[in-house]
N, CA, C and O atoms as a Tripos MOL2 file, in Angstrom:
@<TRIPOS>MOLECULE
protein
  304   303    76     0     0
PROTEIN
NO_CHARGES

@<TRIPOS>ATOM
      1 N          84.6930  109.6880   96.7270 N.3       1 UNK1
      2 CA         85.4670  108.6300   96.0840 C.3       1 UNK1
      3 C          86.2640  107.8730   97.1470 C.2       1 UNK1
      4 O          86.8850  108.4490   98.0400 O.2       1 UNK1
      5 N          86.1820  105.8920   96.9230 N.am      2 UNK2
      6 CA         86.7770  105.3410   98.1900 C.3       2 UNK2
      7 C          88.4300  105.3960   97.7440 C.2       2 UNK2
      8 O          88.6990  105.3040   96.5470 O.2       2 UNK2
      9 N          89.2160  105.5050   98.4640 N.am      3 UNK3
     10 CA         90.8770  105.5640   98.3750 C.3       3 UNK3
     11 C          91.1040  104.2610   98.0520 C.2       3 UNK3
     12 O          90.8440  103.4330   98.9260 O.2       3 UNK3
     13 N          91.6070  103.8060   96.8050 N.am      4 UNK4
     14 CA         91.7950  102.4810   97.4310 C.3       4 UNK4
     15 C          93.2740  102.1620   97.9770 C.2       4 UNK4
     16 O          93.6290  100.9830   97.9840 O.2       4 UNK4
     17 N          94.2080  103.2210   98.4640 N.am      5 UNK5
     18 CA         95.5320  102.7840   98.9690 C.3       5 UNK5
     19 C          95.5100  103.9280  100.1010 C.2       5 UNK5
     20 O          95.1610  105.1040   99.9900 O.2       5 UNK5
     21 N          96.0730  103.1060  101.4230 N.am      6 UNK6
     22 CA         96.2450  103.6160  102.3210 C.3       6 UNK6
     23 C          97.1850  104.0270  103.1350 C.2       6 UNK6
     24 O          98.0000  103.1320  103.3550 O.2       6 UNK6
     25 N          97.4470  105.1940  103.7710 N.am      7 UNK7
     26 CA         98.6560  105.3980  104.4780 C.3       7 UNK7
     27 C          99.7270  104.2310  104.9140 C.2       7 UNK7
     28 O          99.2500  103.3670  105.6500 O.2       7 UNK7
     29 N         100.6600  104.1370  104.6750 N.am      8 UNK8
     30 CA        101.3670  102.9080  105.0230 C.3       8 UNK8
     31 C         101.3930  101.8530  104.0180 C.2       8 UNK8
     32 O         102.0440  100.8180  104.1610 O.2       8 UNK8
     33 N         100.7660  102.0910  103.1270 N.am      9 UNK9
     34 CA        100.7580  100.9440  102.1900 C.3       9 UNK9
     35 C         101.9810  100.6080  101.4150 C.2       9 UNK9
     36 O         102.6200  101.5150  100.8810 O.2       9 UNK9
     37 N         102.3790   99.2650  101.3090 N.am     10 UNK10
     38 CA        103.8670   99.0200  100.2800 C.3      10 UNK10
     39 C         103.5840   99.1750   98.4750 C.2      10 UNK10
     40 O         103.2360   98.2130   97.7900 O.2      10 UNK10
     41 N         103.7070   99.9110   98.1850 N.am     11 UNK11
     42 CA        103.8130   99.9220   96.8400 C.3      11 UNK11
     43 C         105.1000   99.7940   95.6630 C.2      11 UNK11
     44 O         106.2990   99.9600   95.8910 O.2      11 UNK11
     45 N         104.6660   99.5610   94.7750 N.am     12 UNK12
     46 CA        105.6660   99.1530   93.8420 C.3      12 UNK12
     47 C         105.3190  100.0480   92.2350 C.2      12 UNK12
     48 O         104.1620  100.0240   91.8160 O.2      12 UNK12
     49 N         106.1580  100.6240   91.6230 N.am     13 UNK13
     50 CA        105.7720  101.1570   90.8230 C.3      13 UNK13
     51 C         105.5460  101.0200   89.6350 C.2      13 UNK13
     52 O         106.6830  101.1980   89.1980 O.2      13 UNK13
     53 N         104.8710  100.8190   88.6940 N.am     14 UNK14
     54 CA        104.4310  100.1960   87.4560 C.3      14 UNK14
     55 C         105.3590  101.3500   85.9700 C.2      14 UNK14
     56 O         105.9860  100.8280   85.0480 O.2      14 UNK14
     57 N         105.2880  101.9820   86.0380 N.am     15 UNK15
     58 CA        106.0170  102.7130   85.3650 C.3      15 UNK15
     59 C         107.4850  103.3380   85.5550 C.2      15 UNK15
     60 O         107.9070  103.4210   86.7080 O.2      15 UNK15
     61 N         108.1680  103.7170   84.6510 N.am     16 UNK16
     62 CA        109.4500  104.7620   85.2680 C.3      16 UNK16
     63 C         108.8860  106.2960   85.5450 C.2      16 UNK16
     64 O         107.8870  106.7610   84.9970 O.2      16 UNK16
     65 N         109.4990  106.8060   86.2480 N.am     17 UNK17
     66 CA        108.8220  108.2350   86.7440 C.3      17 UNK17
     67 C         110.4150  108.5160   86.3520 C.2      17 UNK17
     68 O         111.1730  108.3840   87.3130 O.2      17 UNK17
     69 N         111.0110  108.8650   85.1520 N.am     18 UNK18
     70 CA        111.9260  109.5120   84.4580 C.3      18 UNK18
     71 C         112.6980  111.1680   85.4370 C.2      18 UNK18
     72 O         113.7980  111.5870   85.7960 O.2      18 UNK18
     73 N         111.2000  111.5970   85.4810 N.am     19 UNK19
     74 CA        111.9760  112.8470   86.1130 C.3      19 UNK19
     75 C         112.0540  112.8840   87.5060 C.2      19 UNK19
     76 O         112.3350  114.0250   87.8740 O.2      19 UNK19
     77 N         111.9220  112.1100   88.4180 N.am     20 UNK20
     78 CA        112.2530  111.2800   89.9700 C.3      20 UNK20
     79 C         113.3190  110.5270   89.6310 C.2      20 UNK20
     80 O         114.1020  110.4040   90.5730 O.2      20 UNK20
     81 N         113.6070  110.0390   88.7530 N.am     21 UNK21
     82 CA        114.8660  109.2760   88.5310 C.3      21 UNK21
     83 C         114.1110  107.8900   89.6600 C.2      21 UNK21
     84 O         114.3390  107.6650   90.8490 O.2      21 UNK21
     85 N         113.6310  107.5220   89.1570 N.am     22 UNK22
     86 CA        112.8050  106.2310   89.9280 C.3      22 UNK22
     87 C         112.1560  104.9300   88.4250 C.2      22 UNK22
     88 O         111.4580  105.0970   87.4250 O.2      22 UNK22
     89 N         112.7240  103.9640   88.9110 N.am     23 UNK23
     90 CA        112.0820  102.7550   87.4730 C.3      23 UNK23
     91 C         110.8470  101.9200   88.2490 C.2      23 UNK23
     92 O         110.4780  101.7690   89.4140 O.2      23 UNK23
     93 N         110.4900  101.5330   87.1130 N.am     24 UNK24
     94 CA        109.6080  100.8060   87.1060 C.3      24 UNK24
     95 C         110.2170   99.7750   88.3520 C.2      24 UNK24
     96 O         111.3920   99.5490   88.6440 O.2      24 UNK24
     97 N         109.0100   99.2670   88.9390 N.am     25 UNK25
     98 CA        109.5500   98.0910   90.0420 C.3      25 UNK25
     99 C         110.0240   98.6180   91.4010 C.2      25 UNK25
    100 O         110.0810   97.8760   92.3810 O.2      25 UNK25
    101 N         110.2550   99.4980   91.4270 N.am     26 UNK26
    102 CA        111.1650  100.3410   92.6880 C.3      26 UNK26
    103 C         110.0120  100.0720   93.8260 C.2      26 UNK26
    104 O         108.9230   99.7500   93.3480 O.2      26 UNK26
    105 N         110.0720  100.1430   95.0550 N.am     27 UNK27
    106 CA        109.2420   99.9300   96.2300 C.3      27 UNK27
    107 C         109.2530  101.0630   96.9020 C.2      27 UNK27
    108 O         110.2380  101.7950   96.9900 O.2      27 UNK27
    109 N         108.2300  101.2550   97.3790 N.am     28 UNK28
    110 CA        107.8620  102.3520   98.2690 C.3      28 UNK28
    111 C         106.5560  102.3580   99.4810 C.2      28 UNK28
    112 O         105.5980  101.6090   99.6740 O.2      28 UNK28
    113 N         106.8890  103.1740   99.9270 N.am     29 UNK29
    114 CA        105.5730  103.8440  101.0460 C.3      29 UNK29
    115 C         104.5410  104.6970  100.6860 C.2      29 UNK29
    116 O         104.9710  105.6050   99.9740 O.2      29 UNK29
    117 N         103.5970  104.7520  100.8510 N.am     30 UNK30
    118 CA        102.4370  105.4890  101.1370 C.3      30 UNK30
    119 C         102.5390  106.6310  102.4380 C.2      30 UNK30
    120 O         102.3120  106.3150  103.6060 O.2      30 UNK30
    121 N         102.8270  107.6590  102.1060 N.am     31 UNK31
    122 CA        103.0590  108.3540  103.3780 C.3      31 UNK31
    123 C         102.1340  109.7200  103.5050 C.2      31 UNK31
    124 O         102.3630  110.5140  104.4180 O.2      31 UNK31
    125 N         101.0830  109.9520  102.5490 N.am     32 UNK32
    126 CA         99.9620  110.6680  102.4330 C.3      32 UNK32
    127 C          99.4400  111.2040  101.2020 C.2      32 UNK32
    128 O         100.0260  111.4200  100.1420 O.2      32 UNK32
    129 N          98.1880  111.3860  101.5380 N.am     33 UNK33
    130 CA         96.7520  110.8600  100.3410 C.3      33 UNK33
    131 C          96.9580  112.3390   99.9890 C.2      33 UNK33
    132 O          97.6000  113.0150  100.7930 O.2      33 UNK33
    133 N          96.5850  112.7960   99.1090 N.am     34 UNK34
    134 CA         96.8320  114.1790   98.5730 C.3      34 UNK34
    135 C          95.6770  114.4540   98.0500 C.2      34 UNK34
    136 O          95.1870  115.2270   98.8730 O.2      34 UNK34
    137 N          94.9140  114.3160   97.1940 N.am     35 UNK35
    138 CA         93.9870  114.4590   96.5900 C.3      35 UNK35
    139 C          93.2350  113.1930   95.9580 C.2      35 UNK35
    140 O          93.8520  112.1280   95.9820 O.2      35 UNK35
    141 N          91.8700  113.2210   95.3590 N.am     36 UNK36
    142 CA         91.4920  111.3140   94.6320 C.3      36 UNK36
    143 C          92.2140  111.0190   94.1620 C.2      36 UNK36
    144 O          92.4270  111.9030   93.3320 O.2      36 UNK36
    145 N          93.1660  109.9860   94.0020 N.am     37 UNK37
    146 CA         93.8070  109.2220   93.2590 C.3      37 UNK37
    147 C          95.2870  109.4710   93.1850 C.2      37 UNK37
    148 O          96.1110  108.9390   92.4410 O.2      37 UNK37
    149 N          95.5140  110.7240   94.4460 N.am     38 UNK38
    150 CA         97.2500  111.2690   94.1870 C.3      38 UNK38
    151 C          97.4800  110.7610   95.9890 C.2      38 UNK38
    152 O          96.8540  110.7300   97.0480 O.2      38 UNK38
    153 N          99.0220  110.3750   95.3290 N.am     39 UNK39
    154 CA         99.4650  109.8730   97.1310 C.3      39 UNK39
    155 C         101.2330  110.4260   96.5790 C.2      39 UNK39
    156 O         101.7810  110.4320   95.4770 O.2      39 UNK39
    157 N         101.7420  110.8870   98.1290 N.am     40 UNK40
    158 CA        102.9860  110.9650   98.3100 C.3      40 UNK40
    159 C         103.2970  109.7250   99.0040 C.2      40 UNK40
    160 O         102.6770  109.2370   99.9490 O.2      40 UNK40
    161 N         104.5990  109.1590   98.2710 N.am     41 UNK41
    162 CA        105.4680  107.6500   97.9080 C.3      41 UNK41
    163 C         106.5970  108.2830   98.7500 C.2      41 UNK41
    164 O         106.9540  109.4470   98.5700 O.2      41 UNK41
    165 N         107.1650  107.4410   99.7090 N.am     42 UNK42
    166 CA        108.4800  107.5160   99.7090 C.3      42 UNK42
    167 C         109.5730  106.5430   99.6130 C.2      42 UNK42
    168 O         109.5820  105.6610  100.4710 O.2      42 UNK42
    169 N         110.5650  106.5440   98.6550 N.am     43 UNK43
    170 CA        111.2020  105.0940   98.8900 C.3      43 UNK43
    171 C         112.5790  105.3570   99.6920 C.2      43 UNK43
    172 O         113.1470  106.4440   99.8030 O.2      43 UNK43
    173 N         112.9350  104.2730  100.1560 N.am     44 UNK44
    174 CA        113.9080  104.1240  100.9100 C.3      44 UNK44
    175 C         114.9270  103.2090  100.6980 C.2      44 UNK44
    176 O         114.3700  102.3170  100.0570 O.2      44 UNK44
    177 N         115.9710  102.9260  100.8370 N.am     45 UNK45
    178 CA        117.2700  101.9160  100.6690 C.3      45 UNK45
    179 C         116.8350  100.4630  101.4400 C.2      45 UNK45
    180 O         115.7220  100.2330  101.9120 O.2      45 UNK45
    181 N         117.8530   99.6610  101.4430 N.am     46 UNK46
    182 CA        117.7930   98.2420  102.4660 C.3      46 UNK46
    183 C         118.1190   98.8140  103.6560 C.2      46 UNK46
    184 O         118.2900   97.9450  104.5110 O.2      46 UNK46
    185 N         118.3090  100.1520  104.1450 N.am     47 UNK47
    186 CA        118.8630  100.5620  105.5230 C.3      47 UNK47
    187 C         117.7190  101.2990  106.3560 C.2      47 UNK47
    188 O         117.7860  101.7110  107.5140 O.2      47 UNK47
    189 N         116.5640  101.3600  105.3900 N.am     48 UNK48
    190 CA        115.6240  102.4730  106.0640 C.3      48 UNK48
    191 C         116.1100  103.8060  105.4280 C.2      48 UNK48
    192 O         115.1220  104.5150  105.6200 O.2      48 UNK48
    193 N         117.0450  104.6020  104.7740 N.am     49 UNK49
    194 CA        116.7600  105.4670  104.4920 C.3      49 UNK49
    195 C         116.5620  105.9590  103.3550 C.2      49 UNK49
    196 O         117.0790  105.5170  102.3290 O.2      49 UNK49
    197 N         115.5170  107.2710  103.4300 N.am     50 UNK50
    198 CA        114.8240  107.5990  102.2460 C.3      50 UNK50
    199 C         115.7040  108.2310  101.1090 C.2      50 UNK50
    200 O         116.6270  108.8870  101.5920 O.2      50 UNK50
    201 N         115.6810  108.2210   99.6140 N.am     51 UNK51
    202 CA        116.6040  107.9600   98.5870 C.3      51 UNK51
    203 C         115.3370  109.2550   97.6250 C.2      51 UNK51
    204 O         115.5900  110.0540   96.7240 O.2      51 UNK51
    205 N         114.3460  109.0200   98.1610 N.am     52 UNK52
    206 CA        113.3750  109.9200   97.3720 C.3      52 UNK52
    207 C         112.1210  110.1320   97.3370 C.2      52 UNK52
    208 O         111.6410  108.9980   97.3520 O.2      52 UNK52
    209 N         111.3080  110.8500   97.3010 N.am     53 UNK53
    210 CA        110.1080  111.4010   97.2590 C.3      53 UNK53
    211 C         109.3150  111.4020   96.1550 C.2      53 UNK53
    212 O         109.9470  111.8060   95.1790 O.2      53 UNK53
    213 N         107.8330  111.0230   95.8310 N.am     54 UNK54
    214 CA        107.3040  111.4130   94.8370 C.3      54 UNK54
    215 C         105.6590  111.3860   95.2610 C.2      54 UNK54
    216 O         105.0800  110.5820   95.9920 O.2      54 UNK54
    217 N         105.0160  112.7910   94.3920 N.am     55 UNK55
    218 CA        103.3600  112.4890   94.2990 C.3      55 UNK55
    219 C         103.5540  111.9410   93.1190 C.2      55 UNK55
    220 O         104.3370  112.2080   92.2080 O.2      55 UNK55
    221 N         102.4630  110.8680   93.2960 N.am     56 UNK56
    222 CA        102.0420  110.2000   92.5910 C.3      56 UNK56
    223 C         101.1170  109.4040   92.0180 C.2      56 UNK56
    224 O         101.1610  108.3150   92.5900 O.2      56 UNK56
    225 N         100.1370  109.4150   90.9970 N.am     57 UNK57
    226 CA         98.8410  108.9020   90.9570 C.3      57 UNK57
    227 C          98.4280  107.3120   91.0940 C.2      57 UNK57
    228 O          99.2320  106.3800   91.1310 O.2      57 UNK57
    229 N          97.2760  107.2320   91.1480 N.am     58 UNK58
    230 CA         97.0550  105.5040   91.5370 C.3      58 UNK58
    231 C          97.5100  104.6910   90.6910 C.2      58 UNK58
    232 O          98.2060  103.7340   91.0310 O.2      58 UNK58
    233 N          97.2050  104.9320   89.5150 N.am     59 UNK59
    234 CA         97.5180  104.2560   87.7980 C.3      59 UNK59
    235 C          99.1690  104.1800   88.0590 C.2      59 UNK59
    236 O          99.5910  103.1270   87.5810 O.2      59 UNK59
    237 N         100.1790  104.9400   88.6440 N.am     60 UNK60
    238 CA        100.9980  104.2640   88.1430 C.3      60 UNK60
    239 C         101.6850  103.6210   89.7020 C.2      60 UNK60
    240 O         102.8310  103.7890   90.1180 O.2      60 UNK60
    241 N         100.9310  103.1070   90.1360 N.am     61 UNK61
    242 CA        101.2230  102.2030   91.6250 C.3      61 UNK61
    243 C         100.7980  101.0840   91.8730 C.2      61 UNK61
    244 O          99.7600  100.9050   91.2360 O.2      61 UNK61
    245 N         101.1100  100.0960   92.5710 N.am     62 UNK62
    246 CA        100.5870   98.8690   92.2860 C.3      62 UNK62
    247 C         100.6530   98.5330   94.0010 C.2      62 UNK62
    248 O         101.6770   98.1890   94.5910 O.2      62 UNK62
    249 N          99.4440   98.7030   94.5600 N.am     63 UNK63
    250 CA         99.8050   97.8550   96.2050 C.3      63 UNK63
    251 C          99.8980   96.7100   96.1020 C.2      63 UNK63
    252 O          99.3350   96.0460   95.2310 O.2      63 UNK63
    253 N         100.9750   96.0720   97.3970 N.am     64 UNK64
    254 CA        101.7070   94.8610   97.4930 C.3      64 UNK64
    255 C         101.0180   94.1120   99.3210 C.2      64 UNK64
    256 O         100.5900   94.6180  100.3580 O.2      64 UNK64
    257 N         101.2540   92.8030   98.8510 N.am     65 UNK65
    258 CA        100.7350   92.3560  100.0780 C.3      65 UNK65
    259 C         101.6100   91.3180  100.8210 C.2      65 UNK65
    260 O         102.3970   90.6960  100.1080 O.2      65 UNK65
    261 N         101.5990   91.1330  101.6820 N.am     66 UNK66
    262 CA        102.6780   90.5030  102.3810 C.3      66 UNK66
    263 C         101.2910   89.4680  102.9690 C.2      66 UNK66
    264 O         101.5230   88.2600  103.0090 O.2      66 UNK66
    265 N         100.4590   89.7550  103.2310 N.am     67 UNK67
    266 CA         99.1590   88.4050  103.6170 C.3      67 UNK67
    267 C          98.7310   87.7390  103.0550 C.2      67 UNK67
    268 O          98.9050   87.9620  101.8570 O.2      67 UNK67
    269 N          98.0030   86.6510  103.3400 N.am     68 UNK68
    270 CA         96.8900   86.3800  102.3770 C.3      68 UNK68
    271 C          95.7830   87.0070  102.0240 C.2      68 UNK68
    272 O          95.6090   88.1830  102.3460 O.2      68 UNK68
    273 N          95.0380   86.4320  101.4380 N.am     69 UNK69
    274 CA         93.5890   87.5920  101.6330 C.3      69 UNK69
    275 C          92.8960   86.3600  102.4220 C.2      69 UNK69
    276 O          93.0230   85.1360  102.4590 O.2      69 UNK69
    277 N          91.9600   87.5180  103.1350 N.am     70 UNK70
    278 CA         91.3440   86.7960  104.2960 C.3      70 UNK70
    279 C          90.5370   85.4310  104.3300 C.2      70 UNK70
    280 O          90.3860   84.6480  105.2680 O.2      70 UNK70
    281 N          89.8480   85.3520  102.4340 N.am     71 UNK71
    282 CA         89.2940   84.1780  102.1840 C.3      71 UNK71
    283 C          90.1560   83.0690  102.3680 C.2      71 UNK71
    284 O          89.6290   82.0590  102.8350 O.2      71 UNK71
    285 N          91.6620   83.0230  102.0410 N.am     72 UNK72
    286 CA         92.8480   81.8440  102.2040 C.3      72 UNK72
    287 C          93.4470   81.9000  103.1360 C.2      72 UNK72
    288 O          94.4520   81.2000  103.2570 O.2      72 UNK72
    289 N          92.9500   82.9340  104.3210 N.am     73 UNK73
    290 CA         93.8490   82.4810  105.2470 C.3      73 UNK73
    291 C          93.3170   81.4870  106.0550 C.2      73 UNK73
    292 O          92.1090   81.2900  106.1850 O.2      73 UNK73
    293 N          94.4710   80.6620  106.7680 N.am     74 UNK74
    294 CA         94.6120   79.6170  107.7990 C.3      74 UNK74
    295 C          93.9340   78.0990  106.4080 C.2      74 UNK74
    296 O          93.2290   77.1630  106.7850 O.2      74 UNK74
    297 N          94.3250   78.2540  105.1620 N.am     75 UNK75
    298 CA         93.9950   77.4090  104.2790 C.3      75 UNK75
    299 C          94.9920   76.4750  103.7250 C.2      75 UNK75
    300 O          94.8760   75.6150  102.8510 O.2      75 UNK75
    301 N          96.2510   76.9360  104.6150 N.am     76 UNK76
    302 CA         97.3270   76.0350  103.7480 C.3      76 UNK76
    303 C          98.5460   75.5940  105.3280 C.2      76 UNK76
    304 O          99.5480   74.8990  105.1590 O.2      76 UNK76
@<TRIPOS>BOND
     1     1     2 1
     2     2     3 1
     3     3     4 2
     4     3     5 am
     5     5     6 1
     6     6     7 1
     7     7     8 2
     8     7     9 am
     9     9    10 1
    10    10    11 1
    11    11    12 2
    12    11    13 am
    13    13    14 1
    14    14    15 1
    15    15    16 2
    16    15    17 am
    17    17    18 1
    18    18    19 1
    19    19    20 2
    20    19    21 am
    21    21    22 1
    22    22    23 1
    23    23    24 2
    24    23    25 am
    25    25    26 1
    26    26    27 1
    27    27    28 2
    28    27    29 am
    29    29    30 1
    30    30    31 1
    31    31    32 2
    32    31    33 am
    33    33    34 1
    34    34    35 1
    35    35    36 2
    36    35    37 am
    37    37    38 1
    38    38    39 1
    39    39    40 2
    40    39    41 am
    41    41    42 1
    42    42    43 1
    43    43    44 2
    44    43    45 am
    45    45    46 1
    46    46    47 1
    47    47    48 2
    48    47    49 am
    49    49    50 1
    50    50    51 1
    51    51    52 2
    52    51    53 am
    53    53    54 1
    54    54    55 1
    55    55    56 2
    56    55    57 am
    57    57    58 1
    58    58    59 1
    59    59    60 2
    60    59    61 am
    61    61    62 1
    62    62    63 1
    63    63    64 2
    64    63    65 am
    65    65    66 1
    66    66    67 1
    67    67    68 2
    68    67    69 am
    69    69    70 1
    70    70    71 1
    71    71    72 2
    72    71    73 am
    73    73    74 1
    74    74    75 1
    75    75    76 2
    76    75    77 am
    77    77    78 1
    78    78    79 1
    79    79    80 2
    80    79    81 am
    81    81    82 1
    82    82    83 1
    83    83    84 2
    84    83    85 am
    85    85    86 1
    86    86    87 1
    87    87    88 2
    88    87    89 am
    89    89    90 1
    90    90    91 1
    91    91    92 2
    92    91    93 am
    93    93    94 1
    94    94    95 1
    95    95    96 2
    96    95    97 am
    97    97    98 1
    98    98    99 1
    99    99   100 2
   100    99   101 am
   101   101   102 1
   102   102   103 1
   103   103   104 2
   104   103   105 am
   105   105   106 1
   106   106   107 1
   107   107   108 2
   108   107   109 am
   109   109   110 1
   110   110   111 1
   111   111   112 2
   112   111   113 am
   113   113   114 1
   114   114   115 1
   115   115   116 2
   116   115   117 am
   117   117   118 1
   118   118   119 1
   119   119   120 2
   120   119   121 am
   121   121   122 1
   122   122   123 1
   123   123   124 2
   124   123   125 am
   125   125   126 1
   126   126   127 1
   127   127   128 2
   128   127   129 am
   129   129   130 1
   130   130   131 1
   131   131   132 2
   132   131   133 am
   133   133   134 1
   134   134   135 1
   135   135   136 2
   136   135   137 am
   137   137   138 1
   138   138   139 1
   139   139   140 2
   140   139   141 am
   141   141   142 1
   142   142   143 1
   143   143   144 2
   144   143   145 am
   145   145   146 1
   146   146   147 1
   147   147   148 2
   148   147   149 am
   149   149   150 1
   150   150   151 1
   151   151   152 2
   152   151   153 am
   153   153   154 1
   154   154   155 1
   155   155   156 2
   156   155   157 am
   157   157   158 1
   158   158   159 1
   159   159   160 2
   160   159   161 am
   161   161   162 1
   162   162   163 1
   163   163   164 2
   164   163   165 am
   165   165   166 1
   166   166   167 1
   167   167   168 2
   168   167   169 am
   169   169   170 1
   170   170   171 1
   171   171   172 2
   172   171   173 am
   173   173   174 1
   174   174   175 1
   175   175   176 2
   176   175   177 am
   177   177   178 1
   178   178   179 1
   179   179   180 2
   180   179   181 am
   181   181   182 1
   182   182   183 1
   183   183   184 2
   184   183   185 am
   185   185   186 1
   186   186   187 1
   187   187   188 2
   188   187   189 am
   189   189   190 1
   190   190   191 1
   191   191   192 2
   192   191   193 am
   193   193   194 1
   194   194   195 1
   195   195   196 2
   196   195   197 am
   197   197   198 1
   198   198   199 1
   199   199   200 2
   200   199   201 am
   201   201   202 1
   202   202   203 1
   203   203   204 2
   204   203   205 am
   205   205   206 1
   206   206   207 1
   207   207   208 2
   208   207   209 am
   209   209   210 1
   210   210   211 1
   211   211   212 2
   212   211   213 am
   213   213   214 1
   214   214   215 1
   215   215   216 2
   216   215   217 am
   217   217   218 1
   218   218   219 1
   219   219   220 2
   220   219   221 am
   221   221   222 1
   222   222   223 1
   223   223   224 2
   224   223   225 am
   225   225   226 1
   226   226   227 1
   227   227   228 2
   228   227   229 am
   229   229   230 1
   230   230   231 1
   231   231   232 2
   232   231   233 am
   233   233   234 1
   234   234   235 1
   235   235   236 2
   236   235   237 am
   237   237   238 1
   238   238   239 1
   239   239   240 2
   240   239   241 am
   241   241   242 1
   242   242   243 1
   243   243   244 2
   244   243   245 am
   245   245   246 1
   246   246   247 1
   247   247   248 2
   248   247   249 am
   249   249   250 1
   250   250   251 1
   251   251   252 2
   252   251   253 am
   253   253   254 1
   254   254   255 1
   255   255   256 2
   256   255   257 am
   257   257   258 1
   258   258   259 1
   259   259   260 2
   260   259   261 am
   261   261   262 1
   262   262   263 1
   263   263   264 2
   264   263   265 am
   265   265   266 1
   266   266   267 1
   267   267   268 2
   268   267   269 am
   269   269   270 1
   270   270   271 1
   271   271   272 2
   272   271   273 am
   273   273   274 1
   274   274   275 1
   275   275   276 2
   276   275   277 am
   277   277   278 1
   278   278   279 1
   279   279   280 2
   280   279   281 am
   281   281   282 1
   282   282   283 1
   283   283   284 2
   284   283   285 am
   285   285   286 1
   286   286   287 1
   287   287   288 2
   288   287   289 am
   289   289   290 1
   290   290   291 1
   291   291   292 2
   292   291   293 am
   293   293   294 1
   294   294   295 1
   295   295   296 2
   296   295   297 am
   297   297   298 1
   298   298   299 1
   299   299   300 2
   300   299   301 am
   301   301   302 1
   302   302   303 1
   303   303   304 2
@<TRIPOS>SUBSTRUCTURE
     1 UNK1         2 RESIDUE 1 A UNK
     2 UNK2         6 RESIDUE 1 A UNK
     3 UNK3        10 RESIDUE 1 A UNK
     4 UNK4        14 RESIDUE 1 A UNK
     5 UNK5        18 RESIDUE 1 A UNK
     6 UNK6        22 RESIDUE 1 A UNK
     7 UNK7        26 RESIDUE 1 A UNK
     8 UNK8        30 RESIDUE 1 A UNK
     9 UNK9        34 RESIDUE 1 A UNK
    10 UNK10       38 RESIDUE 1 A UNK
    11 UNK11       42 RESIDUE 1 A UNK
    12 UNK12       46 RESIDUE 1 A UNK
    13 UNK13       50 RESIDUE 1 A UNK
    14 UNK14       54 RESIDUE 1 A UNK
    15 UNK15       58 RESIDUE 1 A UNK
    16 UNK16       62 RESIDUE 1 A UNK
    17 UNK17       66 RESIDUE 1 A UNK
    18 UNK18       70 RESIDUE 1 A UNK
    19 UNK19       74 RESIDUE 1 A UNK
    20 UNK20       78 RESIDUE 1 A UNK
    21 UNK21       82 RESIDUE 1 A UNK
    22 UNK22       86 RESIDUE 1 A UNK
    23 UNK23       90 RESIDUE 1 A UNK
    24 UNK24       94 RESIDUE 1 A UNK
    25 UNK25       98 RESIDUE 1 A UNK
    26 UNK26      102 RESIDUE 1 A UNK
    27 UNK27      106 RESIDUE 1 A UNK
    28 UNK28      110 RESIDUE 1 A UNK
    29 UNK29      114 RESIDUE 1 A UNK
    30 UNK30      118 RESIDUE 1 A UNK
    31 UNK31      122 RESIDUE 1 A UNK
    32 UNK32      126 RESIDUE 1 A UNK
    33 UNK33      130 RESIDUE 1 A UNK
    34 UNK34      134 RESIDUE 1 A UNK
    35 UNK35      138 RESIDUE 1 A UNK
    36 UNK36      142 RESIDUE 1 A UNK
    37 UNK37      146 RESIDUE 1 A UNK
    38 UNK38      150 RESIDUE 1 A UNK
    39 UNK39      154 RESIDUE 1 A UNK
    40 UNK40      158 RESIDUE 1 A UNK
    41 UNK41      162 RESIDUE 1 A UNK
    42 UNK42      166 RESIDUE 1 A UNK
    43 UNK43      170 RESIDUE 1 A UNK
    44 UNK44      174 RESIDUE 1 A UNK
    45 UNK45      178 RESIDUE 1 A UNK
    46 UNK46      182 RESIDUE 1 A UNK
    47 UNK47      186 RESIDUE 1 A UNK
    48 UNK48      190 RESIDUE 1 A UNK
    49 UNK49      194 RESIDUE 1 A UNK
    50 UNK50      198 RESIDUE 1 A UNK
    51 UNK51      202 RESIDUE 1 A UNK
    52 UNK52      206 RESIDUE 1 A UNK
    53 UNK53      210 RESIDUE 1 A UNK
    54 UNK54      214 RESIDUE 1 A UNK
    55 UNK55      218 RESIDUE 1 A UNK
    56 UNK56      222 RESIDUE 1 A UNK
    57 UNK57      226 RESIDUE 1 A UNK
    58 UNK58      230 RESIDUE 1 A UNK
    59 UNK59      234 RESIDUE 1 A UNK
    60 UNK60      238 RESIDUE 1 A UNK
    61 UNK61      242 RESIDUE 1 A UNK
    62 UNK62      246 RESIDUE 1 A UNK
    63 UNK63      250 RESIDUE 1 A UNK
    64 UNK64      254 RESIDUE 1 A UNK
    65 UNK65      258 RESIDUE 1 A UNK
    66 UNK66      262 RESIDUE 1 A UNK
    67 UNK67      266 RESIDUE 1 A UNK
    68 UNK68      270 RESIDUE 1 A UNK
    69 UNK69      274 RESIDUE 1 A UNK
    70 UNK70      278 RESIDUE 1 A UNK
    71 UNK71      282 RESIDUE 1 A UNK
    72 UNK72      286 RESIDUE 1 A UNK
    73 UNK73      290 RESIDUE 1 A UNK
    74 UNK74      294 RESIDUE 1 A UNK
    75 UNK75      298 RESIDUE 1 A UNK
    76 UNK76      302 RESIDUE 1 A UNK
């Protein structure tokens, strides 16, 4: 099975994870693949430091992009 999120990746979370005490929307890291479809998240403050930990499955993560995609780039 292909991963589709990768170490380092910015994610954002689509659900509340209630018992992380983490909401919906919160931002995070990708900081390792665990099993198909499970990744450990870490989020962090505006200072860099980390506030909390979670595994967590693909369904409730949403990767974020700071690029274009490669078809639009150098298009505007």
């Amino acid at each position: 099975m292909e991963q589709k999120l990768k170490i380092l990746d910015v994610v954002a979370l689509v659900e509340d994870v209630p018992e992380r005490h983490l909401r919906r929307g919160e931002l995070g890291t990708v900081v390792e693949y665990l099993a198909p479809g499970v990744y450990d998240v870490e989020f962090c403050d505006n200072l860099g430091r980390a506030y909390a930990f979670a595994s967590l499955r693909e369904e409730q993560l949403m990767r974020l992009f700071t690029e274009p995609a490669p078809e639009l780039a150098g298009t505007y």
